[in-house]
One Martini backbone bead per residue (centre of mass of N, CA, C, O) as a GRO file, in nm:
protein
  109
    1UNK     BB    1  17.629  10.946  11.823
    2UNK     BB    2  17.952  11.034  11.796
    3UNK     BB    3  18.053  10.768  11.645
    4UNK     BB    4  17.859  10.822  11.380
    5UNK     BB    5  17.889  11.155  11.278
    6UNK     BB    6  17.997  11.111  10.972
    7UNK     BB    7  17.760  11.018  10.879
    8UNK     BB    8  17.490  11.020  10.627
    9UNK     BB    9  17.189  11.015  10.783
   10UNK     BB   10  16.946  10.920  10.618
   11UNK     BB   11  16.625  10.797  10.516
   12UNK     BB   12  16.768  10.595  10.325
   13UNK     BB   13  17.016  10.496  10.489
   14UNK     BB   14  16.832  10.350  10.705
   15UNK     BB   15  16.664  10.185  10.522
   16UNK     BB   16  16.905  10.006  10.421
   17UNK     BB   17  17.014   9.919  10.708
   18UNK     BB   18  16.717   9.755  10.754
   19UNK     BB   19  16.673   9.590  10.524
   20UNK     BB   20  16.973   9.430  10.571
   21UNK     BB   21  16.905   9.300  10.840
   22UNK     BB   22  16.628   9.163  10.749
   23UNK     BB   23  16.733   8.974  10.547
   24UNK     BB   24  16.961   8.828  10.726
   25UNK     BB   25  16.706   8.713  10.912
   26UNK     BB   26  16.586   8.566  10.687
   27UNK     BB   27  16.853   8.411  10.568
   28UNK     BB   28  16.856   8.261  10.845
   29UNK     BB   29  16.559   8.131  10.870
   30UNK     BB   30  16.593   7.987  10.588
   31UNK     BB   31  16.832   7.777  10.647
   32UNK     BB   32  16.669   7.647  10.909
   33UNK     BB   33  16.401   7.563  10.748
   34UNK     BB   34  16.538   7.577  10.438
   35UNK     BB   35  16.775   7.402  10.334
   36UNK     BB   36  17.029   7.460  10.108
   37UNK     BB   37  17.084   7.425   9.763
   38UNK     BB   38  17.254   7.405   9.518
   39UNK     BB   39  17.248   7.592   9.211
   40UNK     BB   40  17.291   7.601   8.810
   41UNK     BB   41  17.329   7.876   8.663
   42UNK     BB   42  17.397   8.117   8.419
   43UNK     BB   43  17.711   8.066   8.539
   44UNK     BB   44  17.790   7.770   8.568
   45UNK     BB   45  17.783   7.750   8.903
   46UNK     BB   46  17.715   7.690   9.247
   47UNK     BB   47  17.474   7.851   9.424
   48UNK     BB   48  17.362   7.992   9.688
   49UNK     BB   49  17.195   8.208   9.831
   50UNK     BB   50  17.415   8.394   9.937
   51UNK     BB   51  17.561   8.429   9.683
   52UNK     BB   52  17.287   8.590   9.583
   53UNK     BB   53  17.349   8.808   9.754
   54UNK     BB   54  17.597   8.919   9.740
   55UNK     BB   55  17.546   8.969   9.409
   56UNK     BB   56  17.356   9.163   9.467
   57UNK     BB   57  17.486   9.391   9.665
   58UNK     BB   58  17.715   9.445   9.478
   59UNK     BB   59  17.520   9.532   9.226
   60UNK     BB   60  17.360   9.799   9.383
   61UNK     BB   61  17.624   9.939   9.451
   62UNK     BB   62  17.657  10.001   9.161
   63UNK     BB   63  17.413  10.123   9.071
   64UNK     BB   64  17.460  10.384   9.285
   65UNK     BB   65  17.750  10.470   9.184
   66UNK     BB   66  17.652  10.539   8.865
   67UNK     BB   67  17.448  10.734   8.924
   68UNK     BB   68  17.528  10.923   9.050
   69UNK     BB   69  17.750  10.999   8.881
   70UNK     BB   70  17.540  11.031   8.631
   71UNK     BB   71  17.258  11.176   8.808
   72UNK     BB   72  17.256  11.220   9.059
   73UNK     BB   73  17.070  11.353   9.382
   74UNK     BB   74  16.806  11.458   9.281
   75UNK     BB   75  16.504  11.599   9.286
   76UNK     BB   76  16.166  11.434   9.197
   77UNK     BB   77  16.021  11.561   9.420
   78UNK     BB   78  15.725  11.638   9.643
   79UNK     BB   79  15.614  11.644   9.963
   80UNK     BB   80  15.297  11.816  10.144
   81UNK     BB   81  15.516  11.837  10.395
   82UNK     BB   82  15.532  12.041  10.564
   83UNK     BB   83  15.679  12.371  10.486
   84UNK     BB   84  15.892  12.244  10.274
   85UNK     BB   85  15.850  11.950  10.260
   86UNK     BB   86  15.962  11.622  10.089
   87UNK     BB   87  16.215  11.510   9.930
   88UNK     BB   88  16.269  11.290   9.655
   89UNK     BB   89  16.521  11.099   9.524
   90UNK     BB   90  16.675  10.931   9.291
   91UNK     BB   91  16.742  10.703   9.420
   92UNK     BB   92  16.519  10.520   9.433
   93UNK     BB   93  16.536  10.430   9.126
   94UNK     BB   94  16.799  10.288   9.205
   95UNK     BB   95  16.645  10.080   9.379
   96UNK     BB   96  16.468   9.956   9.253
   97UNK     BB   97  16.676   9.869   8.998
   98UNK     BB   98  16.818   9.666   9.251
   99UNK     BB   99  16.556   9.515   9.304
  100UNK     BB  100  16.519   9.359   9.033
  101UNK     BB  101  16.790   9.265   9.016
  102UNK     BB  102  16.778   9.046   9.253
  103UNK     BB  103  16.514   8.905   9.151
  104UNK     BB  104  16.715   8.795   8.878
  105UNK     BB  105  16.966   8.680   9.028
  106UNK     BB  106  16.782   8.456   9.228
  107UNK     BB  107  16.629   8.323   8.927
  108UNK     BB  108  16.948   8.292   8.741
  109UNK     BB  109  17.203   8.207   8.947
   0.00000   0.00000   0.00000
């Protein structure tokens, strides 16, 4: 584990790792059992499943790094778990608002 020691594993940046996964692993599911074909969404050129997994990834990556800058990773609650307590972070409502993003990316580009 000291090969990964410099990364900082909070429980969000797992679910996230986890997440990106389990994704890819759909999406090559999906590629193998219904063949994607190409179609012209609001930007005007053809793209596949991929295209728009990429433009969400990008756009996700995007909305995560204007968060910090401008609104940081404060502690927006506290569940009353163990002696201290468990803090959600801001980033949570960034990752919601990647999640729309994403949905809205693949239903019109």
């Amino acid at each position: 584990m000291e090969s990964i020691a410099w990364m900082a594993w909070t429980l969000p940046t797992a679910i996230f790792f986890i997440a990106l996964a389990c994704t890819l692993a759909v999406m090559t599911w999906l590629a193998a059992v219904y063949p994607e074909a190409e179609r012209v969404g609001v930007l005007r050129i053809p793209t596949t499943r991929g295209d728009r997994l990429f433009v969400s990834l990008i756009a996700a990556a995007v909305i995560h790094l204007l968060w910090i800058a401008f609104l940081g990773t404060d502690a927006i609650a506290t569940l009353p778990i163990g002696e201290d307590g468990f803090e959600i972070s801001s980033l949570w409502l960034a990752s919601g608002i990647s999640l729309v993003t994403a949905v809205l990316i693949f239903r019109t580009v």
